[in-house]
N, CA, C and O atoms as a GROMACS GRO file, in nm:
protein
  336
    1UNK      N    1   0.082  -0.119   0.000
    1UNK     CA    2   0.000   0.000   0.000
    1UNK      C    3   0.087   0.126   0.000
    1UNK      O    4   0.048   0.222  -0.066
    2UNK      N    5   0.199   0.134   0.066
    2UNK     CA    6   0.269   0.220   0.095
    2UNK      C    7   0.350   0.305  -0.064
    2UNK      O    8   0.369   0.422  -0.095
    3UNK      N    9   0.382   0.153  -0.142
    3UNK     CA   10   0.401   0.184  -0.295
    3UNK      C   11   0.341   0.268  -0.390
    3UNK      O   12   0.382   0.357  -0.465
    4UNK      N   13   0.202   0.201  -0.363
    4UNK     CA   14   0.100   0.302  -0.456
    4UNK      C   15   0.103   0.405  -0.435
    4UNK      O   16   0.146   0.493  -0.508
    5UNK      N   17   0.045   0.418  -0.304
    5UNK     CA   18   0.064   0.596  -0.234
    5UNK      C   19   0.186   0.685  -0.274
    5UNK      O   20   0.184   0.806  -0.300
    6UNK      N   21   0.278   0.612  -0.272
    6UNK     CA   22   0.412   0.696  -0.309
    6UNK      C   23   0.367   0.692  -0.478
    6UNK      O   24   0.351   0.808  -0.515
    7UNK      N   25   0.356   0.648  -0.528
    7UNK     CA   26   0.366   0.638  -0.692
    7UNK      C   27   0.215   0.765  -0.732
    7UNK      O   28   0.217   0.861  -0.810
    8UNK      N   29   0.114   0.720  -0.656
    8UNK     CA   30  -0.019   0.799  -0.689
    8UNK      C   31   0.067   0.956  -0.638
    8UNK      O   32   0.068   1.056  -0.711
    9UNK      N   33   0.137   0.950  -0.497
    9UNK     CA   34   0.190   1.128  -0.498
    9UNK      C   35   0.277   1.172  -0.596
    9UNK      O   36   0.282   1.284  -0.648
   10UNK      N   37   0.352   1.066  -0.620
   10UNK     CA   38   0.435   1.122  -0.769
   10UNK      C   39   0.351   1.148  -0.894
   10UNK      O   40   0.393   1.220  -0.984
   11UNK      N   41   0.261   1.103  -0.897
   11UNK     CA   42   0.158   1.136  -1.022
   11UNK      C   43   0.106   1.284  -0.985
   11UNK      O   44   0.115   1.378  -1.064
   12UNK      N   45   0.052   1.291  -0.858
   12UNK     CA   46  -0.033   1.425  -0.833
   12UNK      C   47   0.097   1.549  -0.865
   12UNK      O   48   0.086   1.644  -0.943
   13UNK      N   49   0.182   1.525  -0.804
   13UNK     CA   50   0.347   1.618  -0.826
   13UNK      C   51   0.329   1.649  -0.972
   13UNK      O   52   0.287   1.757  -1.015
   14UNK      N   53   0.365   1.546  -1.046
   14UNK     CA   54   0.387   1.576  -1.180
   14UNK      C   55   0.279   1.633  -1.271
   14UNK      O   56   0.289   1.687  -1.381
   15UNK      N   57   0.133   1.597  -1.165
   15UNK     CA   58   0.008   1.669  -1.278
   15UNK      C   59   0.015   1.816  -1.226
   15UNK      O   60  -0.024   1.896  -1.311
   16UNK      N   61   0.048   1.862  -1.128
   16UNK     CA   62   0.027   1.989  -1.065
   16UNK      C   63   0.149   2.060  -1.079
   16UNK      O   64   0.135   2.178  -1.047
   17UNK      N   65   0.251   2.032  -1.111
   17UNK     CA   66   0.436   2.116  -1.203
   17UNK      C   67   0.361   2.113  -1.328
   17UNK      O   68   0.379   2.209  -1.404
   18UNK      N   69   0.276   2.014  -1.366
   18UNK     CA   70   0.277   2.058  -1.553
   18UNK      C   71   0.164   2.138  -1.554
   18UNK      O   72   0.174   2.221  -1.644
   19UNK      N   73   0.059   2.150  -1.491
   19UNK     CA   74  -0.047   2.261  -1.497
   19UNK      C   75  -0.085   2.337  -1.377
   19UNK      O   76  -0.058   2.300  -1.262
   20UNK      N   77  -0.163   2.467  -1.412
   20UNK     CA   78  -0.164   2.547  -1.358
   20UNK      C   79  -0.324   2.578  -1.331
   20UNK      O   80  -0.389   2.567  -1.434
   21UNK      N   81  -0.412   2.618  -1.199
   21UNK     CA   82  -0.523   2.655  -1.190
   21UNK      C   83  -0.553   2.795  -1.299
   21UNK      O   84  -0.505   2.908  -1.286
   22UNK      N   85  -0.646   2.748  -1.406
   22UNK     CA   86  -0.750   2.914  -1.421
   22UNK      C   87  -0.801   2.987  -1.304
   22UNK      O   88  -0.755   3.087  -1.249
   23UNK      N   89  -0.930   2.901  -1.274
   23UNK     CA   90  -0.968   3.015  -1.186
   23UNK      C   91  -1.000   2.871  -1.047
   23UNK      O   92  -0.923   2.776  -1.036
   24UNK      N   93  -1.107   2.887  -0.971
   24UNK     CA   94  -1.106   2.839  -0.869
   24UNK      C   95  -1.185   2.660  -0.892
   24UNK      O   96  -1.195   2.558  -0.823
   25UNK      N   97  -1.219   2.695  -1.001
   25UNK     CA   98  -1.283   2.537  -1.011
   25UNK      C   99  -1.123   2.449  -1.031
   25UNK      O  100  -1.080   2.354  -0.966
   26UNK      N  101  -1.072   2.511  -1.128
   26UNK     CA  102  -0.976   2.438  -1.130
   26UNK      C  103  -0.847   2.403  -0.983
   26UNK      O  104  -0.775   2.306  -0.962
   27UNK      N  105  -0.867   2.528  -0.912
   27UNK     CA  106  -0.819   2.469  -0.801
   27UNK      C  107  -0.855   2.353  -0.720
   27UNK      O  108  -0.790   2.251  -0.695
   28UNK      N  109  -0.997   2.397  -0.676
   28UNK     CA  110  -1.055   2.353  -0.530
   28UNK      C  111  -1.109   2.186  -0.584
   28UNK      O  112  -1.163   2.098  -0.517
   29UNK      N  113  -1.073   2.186  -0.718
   29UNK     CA  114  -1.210   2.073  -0.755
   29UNK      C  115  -1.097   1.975  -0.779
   29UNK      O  116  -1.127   1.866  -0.730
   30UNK      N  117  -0.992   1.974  -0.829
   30UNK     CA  118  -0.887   1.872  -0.860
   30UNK      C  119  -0.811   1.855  -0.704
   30UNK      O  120  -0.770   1.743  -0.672
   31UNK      N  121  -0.801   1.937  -0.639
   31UNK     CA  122  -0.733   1.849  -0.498
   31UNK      C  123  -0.839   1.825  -0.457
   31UNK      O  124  -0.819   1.724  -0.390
   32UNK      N  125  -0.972   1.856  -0.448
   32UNK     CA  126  -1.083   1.756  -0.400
   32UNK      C  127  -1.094   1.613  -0.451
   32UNK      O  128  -1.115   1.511  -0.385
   33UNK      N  129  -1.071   1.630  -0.612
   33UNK     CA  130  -1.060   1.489  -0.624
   33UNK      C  131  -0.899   1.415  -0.607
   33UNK      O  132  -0.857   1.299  -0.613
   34UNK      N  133  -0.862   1.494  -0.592
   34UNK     CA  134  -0.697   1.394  -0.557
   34UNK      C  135  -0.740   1.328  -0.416
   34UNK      O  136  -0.724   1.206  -0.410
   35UNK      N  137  -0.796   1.393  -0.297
   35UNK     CA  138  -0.815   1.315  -0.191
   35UNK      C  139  -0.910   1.259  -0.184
   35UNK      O  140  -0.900   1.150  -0.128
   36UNK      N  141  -1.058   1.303  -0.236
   36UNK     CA  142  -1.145   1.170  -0.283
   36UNK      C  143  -1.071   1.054  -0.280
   36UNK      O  144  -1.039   0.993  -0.178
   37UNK      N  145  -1.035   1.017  -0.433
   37UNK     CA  146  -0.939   0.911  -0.471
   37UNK      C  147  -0.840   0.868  -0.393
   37UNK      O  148  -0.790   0.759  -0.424
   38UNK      N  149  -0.792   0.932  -0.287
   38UNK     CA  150  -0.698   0.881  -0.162
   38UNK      C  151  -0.758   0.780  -0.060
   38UNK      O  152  -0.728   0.666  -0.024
   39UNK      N  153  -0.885   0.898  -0.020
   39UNK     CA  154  -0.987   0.814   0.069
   39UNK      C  155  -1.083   0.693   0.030
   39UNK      O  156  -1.156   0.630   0.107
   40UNK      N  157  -1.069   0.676  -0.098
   40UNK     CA  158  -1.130   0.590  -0.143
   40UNK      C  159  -1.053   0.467  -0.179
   40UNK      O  160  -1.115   0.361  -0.195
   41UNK      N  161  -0.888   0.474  -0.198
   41UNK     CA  162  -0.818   0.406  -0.167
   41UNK      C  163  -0.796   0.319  -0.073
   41UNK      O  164  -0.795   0.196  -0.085
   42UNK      N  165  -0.779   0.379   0.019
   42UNK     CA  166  -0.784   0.361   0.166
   42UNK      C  167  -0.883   0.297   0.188
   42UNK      O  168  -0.880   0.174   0.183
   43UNK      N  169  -0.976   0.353   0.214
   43UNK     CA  170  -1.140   0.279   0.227
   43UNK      C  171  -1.121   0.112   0.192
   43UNK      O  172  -1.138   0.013   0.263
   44UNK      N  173  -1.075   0.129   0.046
   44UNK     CA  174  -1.122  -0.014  -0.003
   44UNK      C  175  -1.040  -0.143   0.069
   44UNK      O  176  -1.076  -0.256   0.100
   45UNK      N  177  -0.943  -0.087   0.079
   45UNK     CA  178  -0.837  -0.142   0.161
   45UNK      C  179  -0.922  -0.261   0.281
   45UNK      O  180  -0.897  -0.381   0.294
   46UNK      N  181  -1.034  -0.172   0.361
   46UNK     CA  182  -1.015  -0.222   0.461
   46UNK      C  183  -1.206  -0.260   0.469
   46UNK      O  184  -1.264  -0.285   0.575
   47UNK      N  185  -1.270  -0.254   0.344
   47UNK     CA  186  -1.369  -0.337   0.293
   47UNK      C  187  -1.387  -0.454   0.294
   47UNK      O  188  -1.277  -0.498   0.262
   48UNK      N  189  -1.490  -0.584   0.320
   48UNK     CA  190  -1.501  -0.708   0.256
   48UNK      C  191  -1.508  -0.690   0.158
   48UNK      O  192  -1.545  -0.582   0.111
   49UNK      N  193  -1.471  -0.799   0.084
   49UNK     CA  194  -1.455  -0.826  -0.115
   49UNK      C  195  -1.626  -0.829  -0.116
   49UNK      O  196  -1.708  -0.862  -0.031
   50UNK      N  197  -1.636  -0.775  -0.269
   50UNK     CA  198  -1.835  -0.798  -0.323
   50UNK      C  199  -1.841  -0.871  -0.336
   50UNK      O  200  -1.746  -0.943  -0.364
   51UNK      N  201  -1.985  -0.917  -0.322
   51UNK     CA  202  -2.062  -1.028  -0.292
   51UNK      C  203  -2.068  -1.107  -0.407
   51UNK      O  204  -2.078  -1.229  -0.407
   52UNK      N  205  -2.060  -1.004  -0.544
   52UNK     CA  206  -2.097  -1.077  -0.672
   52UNK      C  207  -2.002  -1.002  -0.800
   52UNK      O  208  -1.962  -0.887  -0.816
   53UNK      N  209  -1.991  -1.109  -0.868
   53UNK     CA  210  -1.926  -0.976  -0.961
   53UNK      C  211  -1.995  -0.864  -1.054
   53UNK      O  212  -1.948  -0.772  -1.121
   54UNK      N  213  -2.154  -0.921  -1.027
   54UNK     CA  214  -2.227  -0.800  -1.074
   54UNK      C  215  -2.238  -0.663  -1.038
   54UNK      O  216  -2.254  -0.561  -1.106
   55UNK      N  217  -2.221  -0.690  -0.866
   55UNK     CA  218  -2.197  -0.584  -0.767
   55UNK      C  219  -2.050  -0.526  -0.844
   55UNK      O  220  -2.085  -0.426  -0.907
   56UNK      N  221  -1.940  -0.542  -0.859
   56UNK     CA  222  -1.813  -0.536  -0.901
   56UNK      C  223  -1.823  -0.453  -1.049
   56UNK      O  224  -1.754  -0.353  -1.070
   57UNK      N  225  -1.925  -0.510  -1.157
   57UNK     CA  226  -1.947  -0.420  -1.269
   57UNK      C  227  -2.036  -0.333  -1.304
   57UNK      O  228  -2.053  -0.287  -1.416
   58UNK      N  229  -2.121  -0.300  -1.160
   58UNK     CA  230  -2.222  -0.202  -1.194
   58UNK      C  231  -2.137  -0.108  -1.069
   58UNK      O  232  -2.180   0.007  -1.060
   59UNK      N  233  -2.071  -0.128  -1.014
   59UNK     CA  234  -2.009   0.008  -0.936
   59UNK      C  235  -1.878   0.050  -1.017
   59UNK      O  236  -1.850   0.170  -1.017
   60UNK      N  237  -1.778  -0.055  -1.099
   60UNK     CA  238  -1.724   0.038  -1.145
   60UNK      C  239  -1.772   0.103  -1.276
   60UNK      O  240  -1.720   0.210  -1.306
   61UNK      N  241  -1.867   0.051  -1.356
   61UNK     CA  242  -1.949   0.110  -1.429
   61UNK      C  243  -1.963   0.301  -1.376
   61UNK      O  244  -1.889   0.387  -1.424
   62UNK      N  245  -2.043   0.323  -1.300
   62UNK     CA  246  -2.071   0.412  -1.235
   62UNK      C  247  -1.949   0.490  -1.196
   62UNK      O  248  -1.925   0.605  -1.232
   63UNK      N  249  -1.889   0.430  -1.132
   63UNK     CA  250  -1.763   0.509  -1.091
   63UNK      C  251  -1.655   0.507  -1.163
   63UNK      O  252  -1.547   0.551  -1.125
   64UNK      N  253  -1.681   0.443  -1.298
   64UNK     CA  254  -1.565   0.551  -1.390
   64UNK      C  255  -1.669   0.644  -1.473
   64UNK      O  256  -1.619   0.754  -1.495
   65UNK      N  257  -1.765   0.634  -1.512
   65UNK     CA  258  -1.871   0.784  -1.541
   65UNK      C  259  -1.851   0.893  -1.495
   65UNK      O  260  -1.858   0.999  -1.557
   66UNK      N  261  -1.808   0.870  -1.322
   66UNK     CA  262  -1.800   0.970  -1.218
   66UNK      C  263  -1.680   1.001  -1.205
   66UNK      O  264  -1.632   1.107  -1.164
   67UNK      N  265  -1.622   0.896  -1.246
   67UNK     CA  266  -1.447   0.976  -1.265
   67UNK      C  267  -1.421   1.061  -1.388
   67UNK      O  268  -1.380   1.177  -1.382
   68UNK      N  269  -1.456   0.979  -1.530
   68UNK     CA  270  -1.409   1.090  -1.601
   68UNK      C  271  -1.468   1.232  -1.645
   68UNK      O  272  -1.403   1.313  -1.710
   69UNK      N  273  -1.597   1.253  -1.602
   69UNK     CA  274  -1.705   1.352  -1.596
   69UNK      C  275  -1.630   1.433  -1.471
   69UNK      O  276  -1.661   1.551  -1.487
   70UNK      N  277  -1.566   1.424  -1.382
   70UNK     CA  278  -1.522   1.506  -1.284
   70UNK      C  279  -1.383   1.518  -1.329
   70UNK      O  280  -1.346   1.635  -1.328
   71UNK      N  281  -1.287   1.427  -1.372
   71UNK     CA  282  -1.172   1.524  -1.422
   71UNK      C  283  -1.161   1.587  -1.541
   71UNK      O  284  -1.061   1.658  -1.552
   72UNK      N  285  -1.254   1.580  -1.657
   72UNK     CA  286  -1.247   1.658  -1.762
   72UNK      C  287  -1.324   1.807  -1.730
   72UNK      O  288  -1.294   1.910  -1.790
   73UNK      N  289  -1.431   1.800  -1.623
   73UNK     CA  290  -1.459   1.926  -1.536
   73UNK      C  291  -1.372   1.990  -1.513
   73UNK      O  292  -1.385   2.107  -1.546
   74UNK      N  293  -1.230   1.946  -1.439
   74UNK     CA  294  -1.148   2.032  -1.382
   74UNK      C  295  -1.066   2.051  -1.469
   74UNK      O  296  -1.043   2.171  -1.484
   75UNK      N  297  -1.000   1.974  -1.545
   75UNK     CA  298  -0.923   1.964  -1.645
   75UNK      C  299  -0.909   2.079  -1.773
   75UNK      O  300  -0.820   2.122  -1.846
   76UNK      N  301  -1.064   2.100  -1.748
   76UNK     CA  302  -1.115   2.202  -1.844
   76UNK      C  303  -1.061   2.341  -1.823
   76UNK      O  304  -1.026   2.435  -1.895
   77UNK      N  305  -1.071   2.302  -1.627
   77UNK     CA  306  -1.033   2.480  -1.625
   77UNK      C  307  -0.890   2.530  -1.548
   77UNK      O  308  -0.857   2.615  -1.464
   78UNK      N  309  -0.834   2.439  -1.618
   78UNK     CA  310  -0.641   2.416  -1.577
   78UNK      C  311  -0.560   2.423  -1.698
   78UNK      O  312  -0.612   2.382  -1.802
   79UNK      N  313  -0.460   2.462  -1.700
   79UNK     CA  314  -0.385   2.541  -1.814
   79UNK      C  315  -0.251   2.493  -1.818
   79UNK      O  316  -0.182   2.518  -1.720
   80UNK      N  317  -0.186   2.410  -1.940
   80UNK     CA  318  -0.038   2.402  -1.915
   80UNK      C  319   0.012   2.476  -1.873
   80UNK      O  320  -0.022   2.593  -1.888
   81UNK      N  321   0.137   2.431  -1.786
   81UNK     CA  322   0.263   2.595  -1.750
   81UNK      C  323   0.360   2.639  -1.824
   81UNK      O  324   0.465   2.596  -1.776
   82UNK      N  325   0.381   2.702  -1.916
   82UNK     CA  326   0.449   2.750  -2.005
   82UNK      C  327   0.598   2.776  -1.916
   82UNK      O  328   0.610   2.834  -1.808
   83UNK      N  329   0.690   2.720  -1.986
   83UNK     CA  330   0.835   2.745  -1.909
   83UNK      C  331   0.923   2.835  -1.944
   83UNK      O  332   0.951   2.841  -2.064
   84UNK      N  333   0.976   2.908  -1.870
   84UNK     CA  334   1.028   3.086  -1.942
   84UNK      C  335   1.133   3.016  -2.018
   84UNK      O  336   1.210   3.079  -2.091
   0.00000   0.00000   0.00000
């Protein structure tokens, strides 16, 4: 667990050096979802396994809808960083 976490903060590092907030959606809404996705990490961690694997393809169904509909939201309003 300790791996991922280190590898998922090196991802957040490298998405947040290469872009830059527009205005406040793009702030407040992408580290909201960076720790979403932390806590939800975590969480699962310490879950019983689903009951079925139907349970298994109708939640991640749903929750990649909800993922990529929320980072192309923020995504939208974040700006490469141009390097002098």
């Amino acid at each position: 667990m300790v791996v991922e976490i280190a590898m998922y903060a090196a991802g957040v590092c490298v998405y947040t050096q290469a872009t830059r907030a527009k205005n406040w959606v793009g702030r407040y809404s992408a580290w909201t979802f960076v720790v979403v996705l932390l806590l939800l990490f975590v969480a699962d961690r310490f879950n019983p396994p689903p009951e079925s694997m139907k349970q298994v393809a109708q939640t991640g169904a749903v929750a990649t809808l909800i993922t990529v509909a929320w980072t192309w939201w923020f995504d939208r309003n974040r700006e490469v960083r141009r390097e002098a």
